[in-house]
C-alpha positions, 0 to 999 in steps of 0.5 A: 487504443486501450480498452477500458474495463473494471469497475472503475472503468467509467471514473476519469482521475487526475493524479497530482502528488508525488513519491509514494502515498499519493501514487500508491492510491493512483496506482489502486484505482487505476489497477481496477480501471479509472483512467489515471492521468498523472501530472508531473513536472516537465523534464523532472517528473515524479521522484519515484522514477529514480527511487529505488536501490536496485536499478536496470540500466541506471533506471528505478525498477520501482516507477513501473510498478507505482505508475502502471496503469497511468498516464504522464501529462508534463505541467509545470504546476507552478506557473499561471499558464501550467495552472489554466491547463490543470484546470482544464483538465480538472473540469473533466474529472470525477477524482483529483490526488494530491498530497502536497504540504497542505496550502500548496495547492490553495497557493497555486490556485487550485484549492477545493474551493476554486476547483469545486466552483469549476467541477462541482462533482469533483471528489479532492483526495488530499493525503498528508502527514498530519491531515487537512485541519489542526495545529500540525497540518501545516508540518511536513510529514513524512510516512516515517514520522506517520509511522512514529505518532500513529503508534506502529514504531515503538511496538516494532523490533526486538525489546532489547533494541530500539524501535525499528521500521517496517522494511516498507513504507508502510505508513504512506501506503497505508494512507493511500489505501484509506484515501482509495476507500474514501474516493470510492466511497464519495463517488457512491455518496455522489450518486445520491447528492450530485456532489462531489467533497473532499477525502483528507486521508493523514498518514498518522490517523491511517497507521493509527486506524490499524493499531487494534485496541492499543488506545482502549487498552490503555485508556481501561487498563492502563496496558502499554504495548511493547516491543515483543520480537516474533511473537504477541505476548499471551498469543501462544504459540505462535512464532518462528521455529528452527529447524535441523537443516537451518530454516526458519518455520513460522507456526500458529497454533494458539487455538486450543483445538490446533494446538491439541493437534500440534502436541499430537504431530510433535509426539506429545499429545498429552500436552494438549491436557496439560493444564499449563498449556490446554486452555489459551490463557494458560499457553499465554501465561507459559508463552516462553517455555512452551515456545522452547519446547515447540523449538527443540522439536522443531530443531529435530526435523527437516523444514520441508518434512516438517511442513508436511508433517504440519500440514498433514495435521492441520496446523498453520505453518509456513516459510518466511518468504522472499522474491525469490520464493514467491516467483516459485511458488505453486500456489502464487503461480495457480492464483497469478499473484505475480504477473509478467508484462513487457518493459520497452526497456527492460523487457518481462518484468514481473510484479505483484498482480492486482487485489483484491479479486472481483469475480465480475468485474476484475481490476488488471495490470494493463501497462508500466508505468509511462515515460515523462509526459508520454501522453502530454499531446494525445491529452492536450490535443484529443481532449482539451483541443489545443494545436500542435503550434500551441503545444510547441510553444508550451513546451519552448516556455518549460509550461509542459 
């Protein structure tokens, strides 16, 4: 039996959403010790078990990861009988996740209103495109389109191209993380009320909550942001560098003592007194030929000599990482960012450990993610009761 541990460990969630900003939140709150139990369709599941473009033996290496720490229960949601065993469950539960189209829920029965009359503690997290209420929140909304309207795509890629996406999906793990935060935060306020509420986490307003100060910008001023490629405009220097042996080096040294210390590592410290670059407004203001003669320097210099050298003098610097980087790196490798665990079919896998890290009472990656509806018996029978004879004609009638 799993021992229960972390600072979530005496929270009991139902997961009902699919794809990825309902399970990312799952999978957070399961990482620091709730007992997640995930609802899924029988003989479907959740569609992020066949996401994924790399695949072992023709599964998603993806499901692991997203539903580790959880458990799989088979209901079919859609169906009287699949809707009675939900609520059976949902009358244990402190946090419910769904992020269906709004109204689904309500059209099945298991609206907030119906729920809270069984439960009256339960926490609802809802995460959607455009949020519970307004003219929009009956539209289907992707993360993508999160992404879109909450600001962050038009200020992605190259001004010379069109905006470009995140080679993640940013926007629905964004939502997850806010819908995360407002589940912890309303079982505190639970502590003081006895009540439980709903957390509407919509992915724009996650992605717009994260977009710094592009709205008082424009407000006061009248500044749009744009497309800037590696670099922030008047943020300087700050970008990717060449280096003699063909490597991109990533260099910030737009604080004035720091760049005083990069004019001294390049061989040129009188750069620092430069009025064209000494202050940070004057950097900002001379942001592409300083970058050019930060780059022909570079250029000069070998990439782990100049990390080194860089290092030495105190200036921020590194490499553009991949996997492959991250698996073979000290420092990952002293802080356990990435954790090794058994596949029953795939066997060691690695994956990125759980953060943040808590001193007293640390999350852990416990397990993968389950095989469909693994854990449908032991919940079925262990908690709510049910016989082995009732379960069997469950299953004959495709209800788990």
């Amino acid at each position: 039996m799993e021992v229960k541990s972390g600072p979530l460990a005496d929270l009991r969630v139902v997961e009902m959403g699919q794809l990825i900003a309902g399970p990312f939140c799952g999978q957070l709150l399961a990482d620091f010790g709730a007992d997640v139990v995930k609802i899924e369709q029988p003989g479907i599941g959740d569609p992020m078990r066949e996401w994924g473009r790399e695949k072992a033996h023709g599964k998603t290496l993806w499901w692991p990861l997203i539903a580790r720490n959880k458990k799989s229960v088979t209901c079919n949601l859609r169906v009287p009988e699949g809707q009675a065993i939900v609520r059976e469950l949902i009358a244990k539960a402190d946090i419910l996740i769904e992020n269906f189209r709004p109204g689904t829920m309500e059209r099945w029965g298991l609206g907030y209103e119906e729920l809270s009359a069984i439960n009256p503690r339960l926490i609802m997290v809802r995460v959607s495109g455009y949020g519970q209420t307004g003219p929009y929140s009956q539209r289907a909304g992707y993360g993508a389109i999160g992404e879109a309207m909450g600001g962050l795509r038009y200020v992605i890629g190259d001004p010379s191209t069109p905006p470009s996406r995140a080679g993640i999906a940013i926007g629905d793990t964004l939502a997850a993380m806010h819908a995360a935060f407002g589940a912890v935060m309303a079982v505190n306020a639970r502590h003081r009320t006895g009540r439980g509420q709903v957390v509407d986490s919509a992915i724009y307003e996650a992605v717009l909550n994260f977009m710094e100060s592009i709205v008082i910008e424009y407000d006061k001023t009248g500044y749009i942001r744009e497309r800037t490629g590696p670099i922030l405009p008047n943020i300087s220097p700050s970008n990717v560098y060449p280096t003699a042996d063909d490597q991109q080096i990533l260099i910030g040294a737009n604080q004035d003592t720091v760049f005083k210390r990069l004019a001294k590592a390049m061989g040129q410290a009188e750069l620092g007194d430069d009025p064209r670059y000494a202050t940070h407004g004057a950097r900002g203001q001379h942001q592409q030929e300083l970058d050019e003669i930060i780059a022909r320097w570079t250029a000069t210099v070998n990439a782990t000599e100049l990390l080194d050298l860089l290092e030495e003098s105190g200036v921020p610097s590194g490499r553009i990482y991949r996997a492959p980087e991250m698996l073979e790196d000290a420092h990952f490798k002293a802080r356990n960012a990435i954790v090794r665990l058994m596949h029953p079919e795939f066997g060691e896998v690695a994956m990125q450990n759980v953060a943040p890290r808590l001193s007293d009472t640390p999350g852990s990656v416990r397990h993968c993610g389950p095989e469909l509806g693994q854990h449908t018996e032991e919940i079925l029978t262990g908690e709510l009761g049910y016989s082995a004879e009732k379960i069997a004609t469950l299953r004959t009638a495709g209800i788990v």
